[in-house]
C-alpha positions as CSV (number, residue, x, y, z in Angstrom):
1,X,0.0,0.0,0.0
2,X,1.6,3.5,-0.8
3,X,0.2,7.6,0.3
4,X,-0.6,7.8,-3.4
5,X,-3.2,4.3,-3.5
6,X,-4.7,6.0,-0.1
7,X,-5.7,9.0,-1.4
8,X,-6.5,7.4,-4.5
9,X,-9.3,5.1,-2.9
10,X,-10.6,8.2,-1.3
11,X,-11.1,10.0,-3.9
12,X,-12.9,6.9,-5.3
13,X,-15.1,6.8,-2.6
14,X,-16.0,10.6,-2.3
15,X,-17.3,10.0,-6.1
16,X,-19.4,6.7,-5.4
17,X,-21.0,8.3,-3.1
18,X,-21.9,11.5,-5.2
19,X,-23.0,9.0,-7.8
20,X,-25.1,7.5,-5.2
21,X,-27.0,10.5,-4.3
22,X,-27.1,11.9,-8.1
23,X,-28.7,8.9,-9.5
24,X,-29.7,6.6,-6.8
25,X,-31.2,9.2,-4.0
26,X,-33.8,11.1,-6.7
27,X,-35.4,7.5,-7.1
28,X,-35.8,6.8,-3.1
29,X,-39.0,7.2,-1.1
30,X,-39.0,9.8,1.8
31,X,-38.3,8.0,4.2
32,X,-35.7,5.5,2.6
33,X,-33.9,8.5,1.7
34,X,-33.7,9.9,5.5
35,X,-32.0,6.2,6.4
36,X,-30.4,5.9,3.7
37,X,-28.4,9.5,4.0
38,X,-28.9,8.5,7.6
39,X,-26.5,4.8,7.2
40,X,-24.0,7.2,4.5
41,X,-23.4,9.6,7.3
42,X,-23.0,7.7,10.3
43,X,-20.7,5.2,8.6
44,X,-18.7,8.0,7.7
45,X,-18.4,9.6,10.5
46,X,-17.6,6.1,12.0
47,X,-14.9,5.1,9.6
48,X,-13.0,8.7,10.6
49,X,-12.9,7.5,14.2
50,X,-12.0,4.5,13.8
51,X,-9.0,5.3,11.1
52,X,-8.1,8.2,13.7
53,X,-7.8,6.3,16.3
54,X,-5.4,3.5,14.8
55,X,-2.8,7.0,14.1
56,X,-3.5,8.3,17.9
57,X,-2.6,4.1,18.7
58,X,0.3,4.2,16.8
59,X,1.7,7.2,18.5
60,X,0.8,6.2,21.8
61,X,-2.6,8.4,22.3
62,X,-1.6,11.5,24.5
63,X,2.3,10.9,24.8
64,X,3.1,12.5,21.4
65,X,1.9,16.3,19.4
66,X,0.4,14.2,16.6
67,X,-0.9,11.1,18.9
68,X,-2.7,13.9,20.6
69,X,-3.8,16.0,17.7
70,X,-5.3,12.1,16.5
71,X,-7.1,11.3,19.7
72,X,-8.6,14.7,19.1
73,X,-9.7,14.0,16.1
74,X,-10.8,10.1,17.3
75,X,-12.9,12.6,20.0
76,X,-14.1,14.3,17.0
77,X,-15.5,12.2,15.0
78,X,-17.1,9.8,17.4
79,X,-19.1,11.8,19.3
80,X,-20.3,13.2,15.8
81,X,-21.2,9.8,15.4
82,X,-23.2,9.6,18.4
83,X,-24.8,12.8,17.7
84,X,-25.8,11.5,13.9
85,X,-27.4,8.5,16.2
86,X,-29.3,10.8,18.7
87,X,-30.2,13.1,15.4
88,X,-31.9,10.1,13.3
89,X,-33.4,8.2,16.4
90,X,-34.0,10.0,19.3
91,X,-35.6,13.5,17.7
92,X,-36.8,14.9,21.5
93,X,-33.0,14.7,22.3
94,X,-31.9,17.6,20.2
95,X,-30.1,19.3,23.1
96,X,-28.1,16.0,23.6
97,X,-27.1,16.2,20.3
98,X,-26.2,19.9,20.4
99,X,-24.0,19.4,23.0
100,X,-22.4,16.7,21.3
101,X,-21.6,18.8,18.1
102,X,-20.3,21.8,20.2
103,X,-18.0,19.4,22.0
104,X,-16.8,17.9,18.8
105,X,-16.1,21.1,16.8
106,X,-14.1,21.9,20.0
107,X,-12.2,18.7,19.6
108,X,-11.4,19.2,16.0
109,X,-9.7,23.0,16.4
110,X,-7.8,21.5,19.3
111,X,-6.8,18.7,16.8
112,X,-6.0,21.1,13.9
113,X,-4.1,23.4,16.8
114,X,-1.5,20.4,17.9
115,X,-1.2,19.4,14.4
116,X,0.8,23.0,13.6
117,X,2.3,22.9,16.6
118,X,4.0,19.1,16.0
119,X,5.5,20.8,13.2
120,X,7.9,23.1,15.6
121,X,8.1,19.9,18.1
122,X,9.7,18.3,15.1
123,X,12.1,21.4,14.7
124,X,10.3,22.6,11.0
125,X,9.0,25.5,10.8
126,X,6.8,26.9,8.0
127,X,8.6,27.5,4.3
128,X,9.5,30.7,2.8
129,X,8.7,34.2,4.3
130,X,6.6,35.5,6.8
131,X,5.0,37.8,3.9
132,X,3.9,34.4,2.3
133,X,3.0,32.6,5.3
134,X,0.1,35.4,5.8
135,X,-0.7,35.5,2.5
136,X,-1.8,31.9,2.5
137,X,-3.4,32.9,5.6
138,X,-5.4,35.7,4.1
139,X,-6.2,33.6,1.2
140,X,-7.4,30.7,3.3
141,X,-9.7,32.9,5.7
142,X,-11.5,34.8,2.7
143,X,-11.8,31.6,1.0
144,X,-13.2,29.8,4.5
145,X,-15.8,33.0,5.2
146,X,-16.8,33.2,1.4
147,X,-18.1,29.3,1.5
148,X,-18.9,29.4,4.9
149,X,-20.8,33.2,5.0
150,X,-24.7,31.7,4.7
151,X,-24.3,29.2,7.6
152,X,-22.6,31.8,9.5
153,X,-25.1,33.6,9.7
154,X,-27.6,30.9,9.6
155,X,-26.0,30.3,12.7
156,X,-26.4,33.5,14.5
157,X,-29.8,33.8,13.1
158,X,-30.6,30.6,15.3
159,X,-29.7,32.2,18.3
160,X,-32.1,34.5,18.4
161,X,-35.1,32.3,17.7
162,X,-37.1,30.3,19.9
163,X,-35.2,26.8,19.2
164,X,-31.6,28.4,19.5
165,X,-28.8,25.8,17.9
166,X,-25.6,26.8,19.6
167,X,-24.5,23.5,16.6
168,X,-25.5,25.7,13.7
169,X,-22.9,28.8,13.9
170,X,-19.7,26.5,16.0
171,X,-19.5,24.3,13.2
172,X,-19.3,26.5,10.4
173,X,-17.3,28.8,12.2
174,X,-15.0,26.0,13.4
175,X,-14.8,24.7,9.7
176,X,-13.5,28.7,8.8
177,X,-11.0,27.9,12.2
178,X,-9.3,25.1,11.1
179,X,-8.9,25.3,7.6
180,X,-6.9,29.0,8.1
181,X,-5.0,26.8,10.4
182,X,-4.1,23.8,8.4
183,X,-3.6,25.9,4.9
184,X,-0.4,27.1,5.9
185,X,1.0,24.2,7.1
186,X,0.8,22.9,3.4
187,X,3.5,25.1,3.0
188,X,6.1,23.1,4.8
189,X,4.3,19.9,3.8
190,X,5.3,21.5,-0.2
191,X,8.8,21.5,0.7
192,X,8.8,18.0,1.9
193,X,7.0,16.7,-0.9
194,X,6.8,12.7,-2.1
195,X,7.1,12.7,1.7
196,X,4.2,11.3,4.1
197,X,3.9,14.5,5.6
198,X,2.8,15.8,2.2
199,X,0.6,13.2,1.8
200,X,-1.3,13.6,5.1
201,X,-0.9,17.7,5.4
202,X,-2.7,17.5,1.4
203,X,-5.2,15.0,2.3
204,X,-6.1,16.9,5.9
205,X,-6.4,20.2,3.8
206,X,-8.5,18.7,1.1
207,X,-11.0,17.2,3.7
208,X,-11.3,20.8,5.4
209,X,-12.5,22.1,2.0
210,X,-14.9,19.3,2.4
211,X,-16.4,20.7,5.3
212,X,-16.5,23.5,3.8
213,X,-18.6,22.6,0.9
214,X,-21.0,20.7,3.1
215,X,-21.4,24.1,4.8
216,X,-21.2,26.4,1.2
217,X,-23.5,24.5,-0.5
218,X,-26.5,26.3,-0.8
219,X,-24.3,29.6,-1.6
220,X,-22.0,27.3,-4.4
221,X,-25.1,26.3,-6.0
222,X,-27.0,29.5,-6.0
223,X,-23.9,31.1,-7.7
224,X,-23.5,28.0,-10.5
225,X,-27.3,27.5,-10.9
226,X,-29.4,24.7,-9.5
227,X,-32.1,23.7,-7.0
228,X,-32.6,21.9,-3.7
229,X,-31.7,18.6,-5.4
230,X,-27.8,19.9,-6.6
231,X,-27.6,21.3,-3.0
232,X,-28.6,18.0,-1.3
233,X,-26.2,16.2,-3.8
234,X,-23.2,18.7,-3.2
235,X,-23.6,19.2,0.7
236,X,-23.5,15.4,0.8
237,X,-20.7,15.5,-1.8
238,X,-18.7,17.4,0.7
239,X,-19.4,15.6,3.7
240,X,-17.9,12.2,2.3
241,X,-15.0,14.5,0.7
242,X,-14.2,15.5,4.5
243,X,-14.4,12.1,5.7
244,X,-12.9,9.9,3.4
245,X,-9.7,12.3,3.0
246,X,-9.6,13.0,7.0
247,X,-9.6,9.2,7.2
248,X,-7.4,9.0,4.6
249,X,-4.7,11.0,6.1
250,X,-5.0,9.2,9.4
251,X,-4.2,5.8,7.5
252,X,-1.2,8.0,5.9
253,X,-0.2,8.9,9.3
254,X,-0.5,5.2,10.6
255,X,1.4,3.8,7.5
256,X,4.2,6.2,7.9
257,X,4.6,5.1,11.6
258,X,4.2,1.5,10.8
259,X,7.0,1.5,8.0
260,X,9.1,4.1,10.7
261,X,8.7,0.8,13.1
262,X,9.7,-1.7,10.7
263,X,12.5,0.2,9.3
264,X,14.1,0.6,13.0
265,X,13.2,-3.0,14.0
266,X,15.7,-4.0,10.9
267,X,18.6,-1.3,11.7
């Protein structure tokens, strides 16, 4: 198995499931299409755990940066998974489930926050000048708010109205959060490219974008033309982009440190 065959299969899998939902969903029933997107997202979410918590294994949970920025992300993603289950089958337990995607986003910045900082625990730092390490920055954030501006304010709207959904504005603001904090780490990950830490900085990026177009989708459409049915089909498209490529660079991360293991075990 190589980086390249990883990312490969995700991308396969991020276009099975558009497929799905472009030529299969149109065709379902109403309420085979709320279990089937239900099954699609919560074994998503579920495979993300699961693949981030064989990279926070392999680097011994909380006694490394990256083994911590993975059990973060392991934190993540499974209690997004038990929120998809409380969402789907327990309806009166919204607040449960609101809780449970606060705590979540909250896990993921932390994630994205140890994941730059294992970058000076290695010694790298970020590549080129400072004038070009906030220029990625500025690019990132405008790029972030521009797809993420409806939910945003979605969001706030919420607050105000008689069912408030603290979940609505933390996740679309944590989505704008983390990808202005991973973006510039793909500057480093450039200069070490061909390297795993290419690999997984790319793939972690790419899923952010994900997120993002889960959130932008409504606004992406509007802008290119289409109805509700291209914004079910693109927010969904997102969602698996984020999950497959998150899950992705957690298996890059875990082959990395398993081929790290086997190459010391034969020094």
């Amino acid at each position: 198995m190589s980086f390249r065959s990883i990312a490969i299969a995700a991308a396969i899998g991020v276009l099975i499931v558009a497929a799905l939902h472009l030529l299969v969903v149109p065709r379902l029933g109403e309420d085979s299409f709320f279990w089937f997107n239900a099954a699609t997202r919560t074994g998503l979410l579920a495979m993300v755990a699961v693949a981030a918590a064989l990279a926070a294994q392999r680097f011994g949970w909380w006694s490394e940066y990256v083994g911590r920025a993975w059990t973060l992300f392991f934190v993540e993603y499974s209690v997004l998974t038990i929120s998809e289950v409380l969402r789907r089958t327990m309806p009166d337990a919204a607040l449960a489930s609101e809780i449970c995607v606060v705590l979540a986003n909250l896990a993921g910045i932390g994630a994205y926050i140890l994941m730059a900082r294992s970058l000076s625990a290695a010694g790298l730092s970020y590549y080129g000048s400072p004038a070009k390490k906030y220029a990625v920055i500025a690019l990132a954030l405008i790029l972030a708010v521009a797809l993420c501006y409806s939910s945003i304010v979605a969001g706030f709207e919420s607050l105000t109205s008689t069912e408030p959904s603290p979940g609505r504005l933390v996740s679309p603001l944590a989505d704008v959060i983390t990808f202005v904090l991973v973006a510039p780490l793909l500057l480093t990950a450039f200069a070490l490219r061909g390297g795993q830490m290419f690999w997984m900085f790319a793939l972690l990026t790419t899923g952010t974008i994900g997120w993002m177009i889960n959130q932008g989708a409504g606004t992406i459409v509007q802008y290119l033309g289409g109805g509700d049915a291209a914004t079910r089909t693109l927010r969904m498209t997102g969602f698996a982009m984020a999950c497959f490529l998150i899950a992705a660079a957690a298996l890059t991360q875990w082959l990395a440190a398993q081929r790290a293991l086997r190459g010391t075990a034969h020094a």
